[in-house]
PDB file of N, CA, C, O and CB in Angstrom:
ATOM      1  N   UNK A   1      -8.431  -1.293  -6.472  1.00  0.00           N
ATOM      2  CA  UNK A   1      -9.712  -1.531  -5.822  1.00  0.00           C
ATOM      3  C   UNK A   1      -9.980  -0.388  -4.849  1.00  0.00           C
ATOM      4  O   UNK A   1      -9.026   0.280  -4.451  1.00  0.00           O
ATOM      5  CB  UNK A   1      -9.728  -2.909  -5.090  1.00  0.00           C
ATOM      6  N   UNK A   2     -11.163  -0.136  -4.460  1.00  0.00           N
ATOM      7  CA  UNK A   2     -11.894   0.825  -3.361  1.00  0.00           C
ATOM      8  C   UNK A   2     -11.603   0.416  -2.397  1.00  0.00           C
ATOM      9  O   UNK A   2     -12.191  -0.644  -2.182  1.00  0.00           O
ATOM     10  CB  UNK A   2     -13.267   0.995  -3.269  1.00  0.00           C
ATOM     11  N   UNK A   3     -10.691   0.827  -1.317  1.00  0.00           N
ATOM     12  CA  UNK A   3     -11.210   0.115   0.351  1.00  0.00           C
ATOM     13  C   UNK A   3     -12.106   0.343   1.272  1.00  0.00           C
ATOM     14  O   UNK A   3     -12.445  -0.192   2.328  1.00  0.00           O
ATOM     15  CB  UNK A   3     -10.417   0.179   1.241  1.00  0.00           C
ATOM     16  N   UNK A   4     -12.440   1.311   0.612  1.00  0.00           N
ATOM     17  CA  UNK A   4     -13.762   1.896   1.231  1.00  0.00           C
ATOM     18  C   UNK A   4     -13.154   3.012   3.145  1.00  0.00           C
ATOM     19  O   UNK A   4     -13.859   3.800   3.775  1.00  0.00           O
ATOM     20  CB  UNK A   4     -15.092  -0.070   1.615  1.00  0.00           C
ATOM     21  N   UNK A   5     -11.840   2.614   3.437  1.00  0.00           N
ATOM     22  CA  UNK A   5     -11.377   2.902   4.499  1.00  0.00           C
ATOM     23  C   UNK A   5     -11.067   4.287   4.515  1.00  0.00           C
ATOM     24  O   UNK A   5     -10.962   4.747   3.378  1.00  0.00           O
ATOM     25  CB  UNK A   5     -10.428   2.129   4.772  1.00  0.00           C
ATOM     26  N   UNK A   6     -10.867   5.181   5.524  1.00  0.00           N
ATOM     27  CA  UNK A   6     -10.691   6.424   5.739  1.00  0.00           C
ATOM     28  C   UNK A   6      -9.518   7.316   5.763  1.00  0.00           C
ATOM     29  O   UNK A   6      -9.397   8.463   6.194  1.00  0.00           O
ATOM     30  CB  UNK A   6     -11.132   6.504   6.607  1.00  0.00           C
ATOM     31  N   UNK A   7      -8.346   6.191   4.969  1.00  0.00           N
ATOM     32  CA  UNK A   7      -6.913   6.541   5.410  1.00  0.00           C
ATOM     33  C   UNK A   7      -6.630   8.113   5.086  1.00  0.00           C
ATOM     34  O   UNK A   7      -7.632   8.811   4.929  1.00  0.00           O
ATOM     35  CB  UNK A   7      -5.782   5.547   4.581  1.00  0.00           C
ATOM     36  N   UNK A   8      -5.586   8.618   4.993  1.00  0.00           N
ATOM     37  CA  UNK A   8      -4.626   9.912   4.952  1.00  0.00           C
ATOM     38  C   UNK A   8      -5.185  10.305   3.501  1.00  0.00           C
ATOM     39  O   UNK A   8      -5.893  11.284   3.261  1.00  0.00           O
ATOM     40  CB  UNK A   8      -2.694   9.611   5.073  1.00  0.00           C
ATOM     41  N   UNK A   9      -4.634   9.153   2.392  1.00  0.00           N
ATOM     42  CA  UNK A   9      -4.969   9.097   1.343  1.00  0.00           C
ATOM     43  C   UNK A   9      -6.095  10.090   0.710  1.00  0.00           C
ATOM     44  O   UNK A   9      -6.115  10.900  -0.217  1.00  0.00           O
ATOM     45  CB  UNK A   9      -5.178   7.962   1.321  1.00  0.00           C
ATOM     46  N   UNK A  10      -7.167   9.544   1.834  1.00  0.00           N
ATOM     47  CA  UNK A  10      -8.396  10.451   0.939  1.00  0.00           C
ATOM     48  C   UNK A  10      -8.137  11.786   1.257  1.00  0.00           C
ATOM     49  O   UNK A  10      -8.854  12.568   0.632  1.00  0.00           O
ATOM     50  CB  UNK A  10     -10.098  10.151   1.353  1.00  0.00           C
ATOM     51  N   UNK A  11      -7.511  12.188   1.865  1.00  0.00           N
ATOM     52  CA  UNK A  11      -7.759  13.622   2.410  1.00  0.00           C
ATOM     53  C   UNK A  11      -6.736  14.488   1.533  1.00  0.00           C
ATOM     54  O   UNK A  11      -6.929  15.637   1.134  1.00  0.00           O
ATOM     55  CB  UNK A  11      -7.445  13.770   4.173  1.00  0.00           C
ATOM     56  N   UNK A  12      -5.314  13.480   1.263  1.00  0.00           N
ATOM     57  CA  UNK A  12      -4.533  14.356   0.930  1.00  0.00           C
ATOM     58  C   UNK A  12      -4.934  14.683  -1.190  1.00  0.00           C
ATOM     59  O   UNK A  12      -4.644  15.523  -2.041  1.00  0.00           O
ATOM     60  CB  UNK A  12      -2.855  13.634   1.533  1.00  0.00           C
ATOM     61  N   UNK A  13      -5.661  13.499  -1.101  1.00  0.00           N
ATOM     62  CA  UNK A  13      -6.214  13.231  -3.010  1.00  0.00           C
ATOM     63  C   UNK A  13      -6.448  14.699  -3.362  1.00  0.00           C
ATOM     64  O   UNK A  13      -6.014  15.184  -4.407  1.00  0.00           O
ATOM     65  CB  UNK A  13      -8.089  12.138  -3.395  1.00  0.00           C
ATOM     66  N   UNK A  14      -7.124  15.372  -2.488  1.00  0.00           N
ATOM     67  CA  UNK A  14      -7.345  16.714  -3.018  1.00  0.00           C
ATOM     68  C   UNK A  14      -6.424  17.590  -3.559  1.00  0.00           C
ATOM     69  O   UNK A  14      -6.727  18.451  -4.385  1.00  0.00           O
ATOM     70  CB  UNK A  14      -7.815  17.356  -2.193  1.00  0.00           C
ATOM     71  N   UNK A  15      -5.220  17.390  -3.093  1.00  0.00           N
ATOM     72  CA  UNK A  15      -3.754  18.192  -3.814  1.00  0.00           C
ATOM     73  C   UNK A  15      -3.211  17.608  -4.550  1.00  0.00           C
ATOM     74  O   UNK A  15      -2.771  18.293  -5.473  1.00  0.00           O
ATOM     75  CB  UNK A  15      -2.625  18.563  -3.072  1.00  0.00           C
ATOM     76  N   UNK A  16      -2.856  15.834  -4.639  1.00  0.00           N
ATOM     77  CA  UNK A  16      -2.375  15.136  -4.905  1.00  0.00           C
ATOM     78  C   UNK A  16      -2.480  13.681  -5.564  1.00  0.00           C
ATOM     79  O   UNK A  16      -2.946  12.841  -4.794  1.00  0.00           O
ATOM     80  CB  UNK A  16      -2.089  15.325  -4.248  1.00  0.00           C
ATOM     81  N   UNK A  17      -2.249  13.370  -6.424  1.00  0.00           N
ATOM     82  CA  UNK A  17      -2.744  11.918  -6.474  1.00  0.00           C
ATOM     83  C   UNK A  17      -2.257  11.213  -5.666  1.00  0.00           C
ATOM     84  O   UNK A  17      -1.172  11.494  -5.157  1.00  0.00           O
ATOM     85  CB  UNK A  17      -2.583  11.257  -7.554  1.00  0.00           C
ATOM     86  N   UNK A  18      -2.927  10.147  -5.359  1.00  0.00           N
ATOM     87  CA  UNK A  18      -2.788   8.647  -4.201  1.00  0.00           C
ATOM     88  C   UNK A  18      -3.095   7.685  -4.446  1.00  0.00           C
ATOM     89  O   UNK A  18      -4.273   7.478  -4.734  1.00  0.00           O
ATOM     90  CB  UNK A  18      -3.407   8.501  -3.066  1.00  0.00           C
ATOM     91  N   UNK A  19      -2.119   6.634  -4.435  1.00  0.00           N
ATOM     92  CA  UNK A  19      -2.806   5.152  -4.138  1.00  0.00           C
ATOM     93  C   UNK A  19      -1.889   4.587  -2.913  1.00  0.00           C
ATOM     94  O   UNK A  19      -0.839   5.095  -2.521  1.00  0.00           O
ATOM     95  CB  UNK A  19      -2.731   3.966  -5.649  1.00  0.00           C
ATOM     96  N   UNK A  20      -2.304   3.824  -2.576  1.00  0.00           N
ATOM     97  CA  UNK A  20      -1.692   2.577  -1.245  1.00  0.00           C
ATOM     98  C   UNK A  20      -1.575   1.138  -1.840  1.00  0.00           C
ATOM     99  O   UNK A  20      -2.203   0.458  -2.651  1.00  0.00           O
ATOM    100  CB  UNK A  20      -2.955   2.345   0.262  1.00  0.00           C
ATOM    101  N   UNK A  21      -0.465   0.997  -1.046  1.00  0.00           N
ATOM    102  CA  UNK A  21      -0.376  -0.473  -1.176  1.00  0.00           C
ATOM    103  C   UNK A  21      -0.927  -1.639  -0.581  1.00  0.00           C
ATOM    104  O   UNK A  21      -0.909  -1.674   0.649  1.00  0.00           O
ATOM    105  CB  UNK A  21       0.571  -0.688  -1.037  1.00  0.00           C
ATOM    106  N   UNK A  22      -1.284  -2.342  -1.032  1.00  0.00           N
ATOM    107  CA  UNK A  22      -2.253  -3.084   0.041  1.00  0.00           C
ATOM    108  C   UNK A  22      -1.426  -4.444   0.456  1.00  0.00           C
ATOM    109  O   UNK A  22      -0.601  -4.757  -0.402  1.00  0.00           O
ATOM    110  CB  UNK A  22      -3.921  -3.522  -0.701  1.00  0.00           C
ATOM    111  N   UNK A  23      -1.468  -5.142   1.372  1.00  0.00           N
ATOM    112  CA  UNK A  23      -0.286  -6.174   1.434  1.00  0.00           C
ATOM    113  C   UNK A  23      -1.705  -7.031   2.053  1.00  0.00           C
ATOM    114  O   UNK A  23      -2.693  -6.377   2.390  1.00  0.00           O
ATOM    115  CB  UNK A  23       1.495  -5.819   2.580  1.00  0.00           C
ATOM    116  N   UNK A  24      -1.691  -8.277   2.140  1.00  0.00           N
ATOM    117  CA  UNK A  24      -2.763  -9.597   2.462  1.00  0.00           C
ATOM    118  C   UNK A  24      -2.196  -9.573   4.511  1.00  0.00           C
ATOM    119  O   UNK A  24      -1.020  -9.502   4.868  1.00  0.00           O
ATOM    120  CB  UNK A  24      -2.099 -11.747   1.116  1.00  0.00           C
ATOM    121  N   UNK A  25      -3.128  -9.635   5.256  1.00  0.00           N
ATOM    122  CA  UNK A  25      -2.732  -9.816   6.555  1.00  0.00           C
ATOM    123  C   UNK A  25      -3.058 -11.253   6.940  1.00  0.00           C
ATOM    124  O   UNK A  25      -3.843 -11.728   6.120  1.00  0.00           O
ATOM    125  CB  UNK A  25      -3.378  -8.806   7.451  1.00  0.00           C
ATOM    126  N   UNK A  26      -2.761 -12.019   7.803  1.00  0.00           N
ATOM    127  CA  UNK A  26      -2.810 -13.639   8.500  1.00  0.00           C
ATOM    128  C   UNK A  26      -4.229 -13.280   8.556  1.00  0.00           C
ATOM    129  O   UNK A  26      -4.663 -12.176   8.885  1.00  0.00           O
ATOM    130  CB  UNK A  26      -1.871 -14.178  10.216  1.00  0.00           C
ATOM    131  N   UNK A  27      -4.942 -14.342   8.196  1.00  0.00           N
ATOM    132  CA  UNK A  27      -6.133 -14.852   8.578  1.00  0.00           C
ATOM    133  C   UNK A  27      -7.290 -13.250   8.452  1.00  0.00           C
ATOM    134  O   UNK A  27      -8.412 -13.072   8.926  1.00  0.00           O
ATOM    135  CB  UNK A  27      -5.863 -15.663  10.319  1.00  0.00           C
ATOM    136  N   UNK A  28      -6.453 -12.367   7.659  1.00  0.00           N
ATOM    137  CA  UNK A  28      -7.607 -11.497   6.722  1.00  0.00           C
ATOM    138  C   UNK A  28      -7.973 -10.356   8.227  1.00  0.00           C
ATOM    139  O   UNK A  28      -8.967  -9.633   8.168  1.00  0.00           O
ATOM    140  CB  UNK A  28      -9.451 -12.831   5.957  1.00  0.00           C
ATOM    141  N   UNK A  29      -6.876 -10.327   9.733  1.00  0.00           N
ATOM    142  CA  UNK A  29      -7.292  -9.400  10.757  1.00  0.00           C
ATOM    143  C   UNK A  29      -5.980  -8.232  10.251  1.00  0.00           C
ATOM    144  O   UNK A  29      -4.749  -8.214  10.254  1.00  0.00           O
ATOM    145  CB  UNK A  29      -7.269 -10.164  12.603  1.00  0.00           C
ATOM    146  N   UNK A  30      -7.105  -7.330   9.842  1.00  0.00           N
ATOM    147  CA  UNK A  30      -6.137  -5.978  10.162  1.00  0.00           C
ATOM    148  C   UNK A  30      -6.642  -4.796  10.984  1.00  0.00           C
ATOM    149  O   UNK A  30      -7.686  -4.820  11.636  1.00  0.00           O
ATOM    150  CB  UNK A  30      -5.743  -5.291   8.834  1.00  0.00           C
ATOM    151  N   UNK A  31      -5.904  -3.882  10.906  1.00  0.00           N
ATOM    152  CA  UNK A  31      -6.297  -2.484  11.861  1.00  0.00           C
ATOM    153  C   UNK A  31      -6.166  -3.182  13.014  1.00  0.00           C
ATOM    154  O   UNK A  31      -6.691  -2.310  13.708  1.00  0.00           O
ATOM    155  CB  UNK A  31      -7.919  -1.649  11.728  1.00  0.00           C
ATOM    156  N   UNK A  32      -5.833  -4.248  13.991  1.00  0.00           N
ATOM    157  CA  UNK A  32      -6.185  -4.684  15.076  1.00  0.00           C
ATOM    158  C   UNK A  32      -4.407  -4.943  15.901  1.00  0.00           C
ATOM    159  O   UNK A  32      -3.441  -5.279  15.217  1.00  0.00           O
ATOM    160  CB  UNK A  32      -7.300  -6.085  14.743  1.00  0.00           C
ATOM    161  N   UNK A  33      -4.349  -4.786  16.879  1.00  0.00           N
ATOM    162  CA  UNK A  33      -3.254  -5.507  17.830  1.00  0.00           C
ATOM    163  C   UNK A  33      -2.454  -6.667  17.153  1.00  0.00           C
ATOM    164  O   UNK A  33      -1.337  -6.773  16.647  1.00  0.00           O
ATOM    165  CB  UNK A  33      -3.992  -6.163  19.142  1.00  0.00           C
ATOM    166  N   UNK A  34      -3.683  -7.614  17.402  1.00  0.00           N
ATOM    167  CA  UNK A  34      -3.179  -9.021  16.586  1.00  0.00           C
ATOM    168  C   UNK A  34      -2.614  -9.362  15.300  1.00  0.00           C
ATOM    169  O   UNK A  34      -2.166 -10.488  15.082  1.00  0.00           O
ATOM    170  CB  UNK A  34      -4.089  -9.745  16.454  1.00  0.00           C
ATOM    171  N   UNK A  35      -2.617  -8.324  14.336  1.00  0.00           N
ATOM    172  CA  UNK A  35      -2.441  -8.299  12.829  1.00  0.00           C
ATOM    173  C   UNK A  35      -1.187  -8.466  12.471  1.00  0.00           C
ATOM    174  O   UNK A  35      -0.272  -7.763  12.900  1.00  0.00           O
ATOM    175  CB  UNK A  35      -2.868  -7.130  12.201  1.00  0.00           C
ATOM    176  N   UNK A  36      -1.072  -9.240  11.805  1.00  0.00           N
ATOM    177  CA  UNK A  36       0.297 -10.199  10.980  1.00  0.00           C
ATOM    178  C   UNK A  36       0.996  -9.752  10.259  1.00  0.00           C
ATOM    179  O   UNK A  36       0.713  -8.555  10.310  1.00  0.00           O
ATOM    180  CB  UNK A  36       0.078 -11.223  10.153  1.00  0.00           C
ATOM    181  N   UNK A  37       1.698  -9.861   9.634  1.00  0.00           N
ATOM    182  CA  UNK A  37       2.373 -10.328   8.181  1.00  0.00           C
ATOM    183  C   UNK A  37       3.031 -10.828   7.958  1.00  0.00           C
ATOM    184  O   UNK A  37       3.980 -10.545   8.689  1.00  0.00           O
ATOM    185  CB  UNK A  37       2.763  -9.853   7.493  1.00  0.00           C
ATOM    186  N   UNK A  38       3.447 -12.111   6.805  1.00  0.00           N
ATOM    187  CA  UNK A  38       4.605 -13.005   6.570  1.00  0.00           C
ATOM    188  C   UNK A  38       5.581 -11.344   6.119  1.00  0.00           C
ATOM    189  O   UNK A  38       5.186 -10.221   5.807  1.00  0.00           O
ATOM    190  CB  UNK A  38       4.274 -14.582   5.052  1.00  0.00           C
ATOM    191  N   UNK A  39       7.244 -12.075   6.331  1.00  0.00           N
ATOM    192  CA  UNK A  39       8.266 -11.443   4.905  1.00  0.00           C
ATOM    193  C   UNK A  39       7.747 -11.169   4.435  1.00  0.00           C
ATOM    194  O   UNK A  39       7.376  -9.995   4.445  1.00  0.00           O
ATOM    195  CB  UNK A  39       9.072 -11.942   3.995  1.00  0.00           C
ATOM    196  N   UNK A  40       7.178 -12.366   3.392  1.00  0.00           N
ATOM    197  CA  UNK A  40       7.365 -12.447   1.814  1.00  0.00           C
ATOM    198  C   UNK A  40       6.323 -11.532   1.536  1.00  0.00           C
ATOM    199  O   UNK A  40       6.449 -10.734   0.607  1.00  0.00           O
ATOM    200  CB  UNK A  40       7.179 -13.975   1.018  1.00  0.00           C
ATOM    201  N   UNK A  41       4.838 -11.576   2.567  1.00  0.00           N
ATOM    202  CA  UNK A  41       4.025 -10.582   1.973  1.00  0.00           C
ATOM    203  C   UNK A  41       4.314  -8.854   1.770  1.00  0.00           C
ATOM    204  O   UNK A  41       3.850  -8.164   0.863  1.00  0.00           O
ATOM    205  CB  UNK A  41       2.926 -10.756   2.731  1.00  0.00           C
ATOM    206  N   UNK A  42       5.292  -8.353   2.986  1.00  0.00           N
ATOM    207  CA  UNK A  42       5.905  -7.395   3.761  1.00  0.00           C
ATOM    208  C   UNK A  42       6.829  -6.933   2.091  1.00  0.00           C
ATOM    209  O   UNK A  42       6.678  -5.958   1.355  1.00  0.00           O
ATOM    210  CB  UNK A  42       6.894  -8.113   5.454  1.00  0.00           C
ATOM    211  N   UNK A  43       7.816  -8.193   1.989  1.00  0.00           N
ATOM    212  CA  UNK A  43       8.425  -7.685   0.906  1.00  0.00           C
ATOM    213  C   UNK A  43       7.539  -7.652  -0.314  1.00  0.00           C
ATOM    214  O   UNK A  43       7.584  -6.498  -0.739  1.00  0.00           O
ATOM    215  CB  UNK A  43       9.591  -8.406   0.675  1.00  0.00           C
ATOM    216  N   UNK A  44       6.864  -8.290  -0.965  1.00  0.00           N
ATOM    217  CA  UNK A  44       6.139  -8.033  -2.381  1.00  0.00           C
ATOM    218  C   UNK A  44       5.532  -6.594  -2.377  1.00  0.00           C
ATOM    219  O   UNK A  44       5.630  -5.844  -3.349  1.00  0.00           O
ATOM    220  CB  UNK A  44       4.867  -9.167  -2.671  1.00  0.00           C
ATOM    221  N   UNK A  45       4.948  -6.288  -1.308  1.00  0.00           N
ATOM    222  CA  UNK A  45       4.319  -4.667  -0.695  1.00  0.00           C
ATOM    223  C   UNK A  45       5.692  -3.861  -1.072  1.00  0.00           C
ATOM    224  O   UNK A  45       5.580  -3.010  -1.955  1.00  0.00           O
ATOM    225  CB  UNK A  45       3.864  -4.535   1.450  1.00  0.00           C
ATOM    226  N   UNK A  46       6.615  -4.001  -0.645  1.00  0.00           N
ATOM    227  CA  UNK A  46       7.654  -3.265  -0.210  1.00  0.00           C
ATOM    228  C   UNK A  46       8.346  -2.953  -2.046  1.00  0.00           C
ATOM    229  O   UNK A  46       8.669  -1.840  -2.460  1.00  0.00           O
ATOM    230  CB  UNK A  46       8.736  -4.303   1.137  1.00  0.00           C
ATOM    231  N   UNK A  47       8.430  -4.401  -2.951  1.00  0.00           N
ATOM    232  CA  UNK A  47       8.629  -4.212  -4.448  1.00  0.00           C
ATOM    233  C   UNK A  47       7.731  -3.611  -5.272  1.00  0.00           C
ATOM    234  O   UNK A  47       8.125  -2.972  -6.247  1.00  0.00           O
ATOM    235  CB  UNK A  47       8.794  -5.308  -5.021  1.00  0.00           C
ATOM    236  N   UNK A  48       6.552  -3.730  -5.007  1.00  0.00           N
ATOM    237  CA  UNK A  48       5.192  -2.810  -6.004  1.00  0.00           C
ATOM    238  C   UNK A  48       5.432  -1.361  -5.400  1.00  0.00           C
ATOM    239  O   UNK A  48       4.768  -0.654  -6.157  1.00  0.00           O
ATOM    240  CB  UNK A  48       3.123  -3.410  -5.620  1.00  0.00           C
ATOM    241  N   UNK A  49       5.933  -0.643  -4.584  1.00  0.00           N
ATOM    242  CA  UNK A  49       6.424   0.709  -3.868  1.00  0.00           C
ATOM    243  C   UNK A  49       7.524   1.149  -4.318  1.00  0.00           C
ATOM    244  O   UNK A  49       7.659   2.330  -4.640  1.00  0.00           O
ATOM    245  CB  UNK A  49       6.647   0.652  -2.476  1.00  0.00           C
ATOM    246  N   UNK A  50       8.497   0.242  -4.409  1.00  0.00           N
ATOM    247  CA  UNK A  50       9.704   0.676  -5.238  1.00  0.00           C
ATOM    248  C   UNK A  50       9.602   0.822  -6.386  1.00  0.00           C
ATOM    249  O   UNK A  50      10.179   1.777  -6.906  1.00  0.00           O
ATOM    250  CB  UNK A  50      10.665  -0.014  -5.217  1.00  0.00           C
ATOM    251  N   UNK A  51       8.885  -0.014  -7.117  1.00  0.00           N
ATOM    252  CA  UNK A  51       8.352   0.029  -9.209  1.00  0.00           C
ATOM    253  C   UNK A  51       7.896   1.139  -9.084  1.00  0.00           C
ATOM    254  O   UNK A  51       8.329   2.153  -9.632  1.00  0.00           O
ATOM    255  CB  UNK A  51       6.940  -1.140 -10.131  1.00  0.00           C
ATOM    256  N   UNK A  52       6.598   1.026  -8.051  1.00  0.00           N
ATOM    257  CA  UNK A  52       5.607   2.607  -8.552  1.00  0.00           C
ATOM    258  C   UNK A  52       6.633   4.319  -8.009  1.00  0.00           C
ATOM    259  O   UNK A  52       6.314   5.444  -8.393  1.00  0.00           O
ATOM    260  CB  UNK A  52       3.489   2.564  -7.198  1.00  0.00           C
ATOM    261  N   UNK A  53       7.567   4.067  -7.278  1.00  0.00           N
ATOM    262  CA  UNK A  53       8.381   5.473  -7.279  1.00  0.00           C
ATOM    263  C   UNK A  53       9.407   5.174  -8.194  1.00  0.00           C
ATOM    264  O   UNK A  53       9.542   6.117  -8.975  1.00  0.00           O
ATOM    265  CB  UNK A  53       9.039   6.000  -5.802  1.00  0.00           C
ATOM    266  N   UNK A  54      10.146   4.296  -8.408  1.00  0.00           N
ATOM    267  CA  UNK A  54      10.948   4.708 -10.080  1.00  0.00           C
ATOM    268  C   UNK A  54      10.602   5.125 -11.281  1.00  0.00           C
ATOM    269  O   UNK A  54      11.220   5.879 -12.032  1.00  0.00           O
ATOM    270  CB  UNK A  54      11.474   3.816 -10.658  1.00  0.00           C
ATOM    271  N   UNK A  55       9.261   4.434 -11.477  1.00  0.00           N
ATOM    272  CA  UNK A  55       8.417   4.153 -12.555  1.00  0.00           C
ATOM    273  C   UNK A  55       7.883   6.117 -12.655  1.00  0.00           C
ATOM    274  O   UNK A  55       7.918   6.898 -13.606  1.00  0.00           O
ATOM    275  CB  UNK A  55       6.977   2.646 -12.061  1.00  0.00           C
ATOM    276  N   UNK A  56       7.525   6.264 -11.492  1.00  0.00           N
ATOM    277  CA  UNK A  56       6.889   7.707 -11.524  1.00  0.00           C
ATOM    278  C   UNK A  56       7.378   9.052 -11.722  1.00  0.00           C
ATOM    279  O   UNK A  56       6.840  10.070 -12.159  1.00  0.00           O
ATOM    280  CB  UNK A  56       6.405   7.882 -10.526  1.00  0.00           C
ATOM    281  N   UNK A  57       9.376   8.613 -10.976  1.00  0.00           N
ATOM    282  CA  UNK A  57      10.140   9.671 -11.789  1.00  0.00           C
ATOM    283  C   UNK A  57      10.979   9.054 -12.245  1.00  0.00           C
ATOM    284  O   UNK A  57      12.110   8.866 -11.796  1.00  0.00           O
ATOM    285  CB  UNK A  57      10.693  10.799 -11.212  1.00  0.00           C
ATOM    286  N   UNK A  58      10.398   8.583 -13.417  1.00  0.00           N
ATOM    287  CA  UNK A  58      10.826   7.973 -15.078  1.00  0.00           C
ATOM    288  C   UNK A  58      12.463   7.335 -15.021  1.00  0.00           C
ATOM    289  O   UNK A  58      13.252   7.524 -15.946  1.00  0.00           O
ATOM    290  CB  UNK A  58      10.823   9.571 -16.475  1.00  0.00           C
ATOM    291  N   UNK A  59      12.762   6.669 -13.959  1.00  0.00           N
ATOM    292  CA  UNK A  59      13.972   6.302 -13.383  1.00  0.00           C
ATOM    293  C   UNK A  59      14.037   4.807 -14.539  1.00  0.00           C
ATOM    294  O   UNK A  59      14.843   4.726 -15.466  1.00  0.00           O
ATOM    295  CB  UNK A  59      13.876   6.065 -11.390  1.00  0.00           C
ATOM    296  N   UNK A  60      13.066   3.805 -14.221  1.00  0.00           N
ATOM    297  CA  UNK A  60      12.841   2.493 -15.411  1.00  0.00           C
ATOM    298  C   UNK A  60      11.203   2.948 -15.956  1.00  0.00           C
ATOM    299  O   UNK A  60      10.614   4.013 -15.775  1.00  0.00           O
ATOM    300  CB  UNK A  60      12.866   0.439 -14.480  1.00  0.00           C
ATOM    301  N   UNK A  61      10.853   1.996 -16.511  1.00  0.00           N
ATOM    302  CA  UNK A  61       9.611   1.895 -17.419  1.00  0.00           C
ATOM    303  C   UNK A  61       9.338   0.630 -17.393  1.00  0.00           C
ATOM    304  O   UNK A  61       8.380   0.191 -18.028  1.00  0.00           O
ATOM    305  CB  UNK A  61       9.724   2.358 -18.850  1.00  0.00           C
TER     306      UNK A  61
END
């Protein structure tokens, strides 16, 4: 999906390909002080990061 947000990402796309991981925050507040995360969300983020760098130098499939 688009986030429409201004991260690093876009800037560095020009040399490089990019994507981010996106993880769900408590009650949908991010960028802010207050902003959450369970584990479990922390870790599922943390397993789609590990697939997509093995996966990318052809480590599994």
């Amino acid at each position: 999906i688009v986030s429409g947000a201004g991260h690093d990402a876009c800037w560095i796309n020009d040399l490089y390909p990019t994507a981010m991981v996106m993880c769900p925050c408590v009650d949908g507040l991010s960028h802010h002080e207050a902003e959450e995360i369970s584990p479990e969300w922390a870790a599922a983020g943390a397993d789609v990061l590990m697939h997509a760098v093995l996966e990318t130098a052809e480590i599994v499939s």
